[in-house]
Residue, then its C-alpha position, 0 to 999 in steps of 0.5 A: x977963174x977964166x977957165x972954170x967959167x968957160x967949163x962951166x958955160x961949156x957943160x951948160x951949152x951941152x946940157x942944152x944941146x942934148x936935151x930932148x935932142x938924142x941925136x946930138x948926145x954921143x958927141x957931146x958925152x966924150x967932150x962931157x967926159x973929158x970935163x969931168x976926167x980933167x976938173x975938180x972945181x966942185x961947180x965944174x963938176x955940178x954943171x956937167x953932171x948935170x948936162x948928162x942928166x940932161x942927155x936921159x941916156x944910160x951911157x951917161x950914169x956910167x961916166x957919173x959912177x967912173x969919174x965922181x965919188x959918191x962922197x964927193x966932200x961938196x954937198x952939191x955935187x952929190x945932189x946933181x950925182x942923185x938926180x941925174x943917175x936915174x934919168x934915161x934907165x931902162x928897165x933892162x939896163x946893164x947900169x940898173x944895178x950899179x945905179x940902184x947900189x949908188x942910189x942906196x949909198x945916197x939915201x944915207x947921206x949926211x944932206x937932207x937934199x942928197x937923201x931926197x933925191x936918192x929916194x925920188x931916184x929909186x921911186x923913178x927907176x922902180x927900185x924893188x930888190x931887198x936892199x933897195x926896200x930895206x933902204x927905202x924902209x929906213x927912210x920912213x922916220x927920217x926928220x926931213x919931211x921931203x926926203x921922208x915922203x919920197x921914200x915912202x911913195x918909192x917904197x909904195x910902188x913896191x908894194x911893201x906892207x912896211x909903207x902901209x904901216x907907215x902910213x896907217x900910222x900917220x893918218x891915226x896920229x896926224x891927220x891934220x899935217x899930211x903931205x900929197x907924196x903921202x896920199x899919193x903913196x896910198x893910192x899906190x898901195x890900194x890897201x882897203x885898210x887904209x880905207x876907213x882912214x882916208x875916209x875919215x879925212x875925205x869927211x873931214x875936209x868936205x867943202x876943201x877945193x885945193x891939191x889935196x882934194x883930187x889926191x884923196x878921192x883918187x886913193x880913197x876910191x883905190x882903197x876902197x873894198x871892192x876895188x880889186x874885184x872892179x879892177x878884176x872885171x875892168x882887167x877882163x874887159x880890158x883883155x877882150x878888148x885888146x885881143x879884138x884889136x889884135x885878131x889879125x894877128x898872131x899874138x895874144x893878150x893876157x895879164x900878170x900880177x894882181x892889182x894895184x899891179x896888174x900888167x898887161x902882156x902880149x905874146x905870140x901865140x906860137x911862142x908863149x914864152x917870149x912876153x912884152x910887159x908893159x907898164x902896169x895897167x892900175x899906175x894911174x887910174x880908179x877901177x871906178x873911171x878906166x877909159x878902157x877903149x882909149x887904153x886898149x888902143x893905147x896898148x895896141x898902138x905902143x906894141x906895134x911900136x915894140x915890135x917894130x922897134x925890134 
């Protein structure tokens, strides 16, 4: 007993230490690793997945897969398996799709708690291969409300018309039970469907002051009809304004995709093919209420930082 309470005040000293604090993460992962090569203490195993977690470094998802089984029998130790493989995953990972396959794995597990997290996982590292969808598609009848909700604003992200359905679905037969996860997932999808829908309930809950009201009028206004020909037009603005800023150099600004997904890339103007994408212009914003020159110096600022960097 002595010794599982050292481990497990040991995991959390170094949970702690890596924290927001990457310089002291390749010296704690061996001695983490080690804990989990050497332990079966279901606890044991919990604080130290955990602690890696904590270091948001993709080297510590490869220790999770190599030392701890996906069904691991305690329930626990696959909910800490959930939240901490997602954390620190570049888009570019080597890990990506060994992490995405065993988040997938998750998403049926027996536990409600292990299934909400592995859906919040593939929704924080933008799972978007088929299998993930069709996982995520599955989820949307699940009977736990959390776990149901995760998957539908992951599967939103996507874009996949199966969230939409979903969600039309529950506006016309509940509107009165909705959860924020679900308006947030309508403000993914930007679907001018869903629309009237949403503009029902905004009549509905006129003169309500709560969570809810701030997450309706924002998907509610991204929904909207002429939503995309706004973002069109913003998109435009956005990429004069951007180009200005970046006339000194020898790179240019353009777009890809279509909204709700737009992204903005730059490029050197001698070399068309090598691109830099950045996150997707609409993830947060109304078309009605872009703050286009703090973006556009945004954008700016975050490529010279890309470029540096590499």
């Amino acid at each position: 007993m002595a010794k599982t309470s050292y481990l497990i005040s040991l995991a959390r000293e170094l949970g702690a230490a890596v924290e927001g604090k990457p310089e002291n993460v390749l010296g704690a992962l061996p001695r983490l690793a080690g804990i989990l090569a050497a332990e079966t203490d279901a606890q044991v195993v919990i604080e130290t997945v955990a602690a890696l977690g904590q270091a948001w470094d993709e080297q510590a998802a490869q220790l999770i897969l190599d030392n701890v089984r996906l069904d691991h029998p305690n329930a626990g130790v696959r909910v800490a398996v959930a939240q901490s493989l997602p954390n620190g995953l570049e888009e570019d990972s080597p890990m990506r799709d060994a992490v995405i396959e065993a988040l997938i794995t998750l998403s049926r597990d027996e536990s409600s708690d292990v299934r909400n997290w592995a859906c919040f996982g593939l929704g924080q590292v933008e799972a978007a291969s088929p299998e993930a969808k069709d996982a995520l598609a599955a989820m949307l009848t699940d009977p736990h409300d959390d776990t149901r909700c995760e998957a539908l604003l992951a599967l939103a992200k996507t874009g996949d018309s199966r969230a939409g359905t979903a969600l039309q679905q529950r506006l016309v037969s509940d509107p009165d039970v909705l959860f924020r996860l679900e308006l947030l997932a309508a403000a993914e999808l930007a679907d001018p469907n869903l629309h009237p829908l949403l503009l029902r309930l905004s009549q509905e809950w006129a003169g309500d002051d709560d969570e809810f009201t701030p997450a309706l009028a924002f998907a509610t206004s991204r929904c909207r009809p002429e939503a995309k020909a706004q973002a069109t037009k913003v998109e435009g603005e956005l990429v004069v304004r951007v180009n200005t800023l970046l006339a000194a150099q020898s790179v240019t600004a353009t777009t890809v995709g279509d909204y709700p997904r737009t992204a903005l890339t730059f490029h050197s103007v001698e070399n068309l093919t090598s691109l830099i994408v950045f996150d997707a212009i609409w993830s947060d914003e109304d078309p009605w209420a872009y703050p286009l020159e703090q973006m556009a110096q945004s954008y700016v600022f975050s490529y010279a930082n890309e470029t540096e960097e590499h």
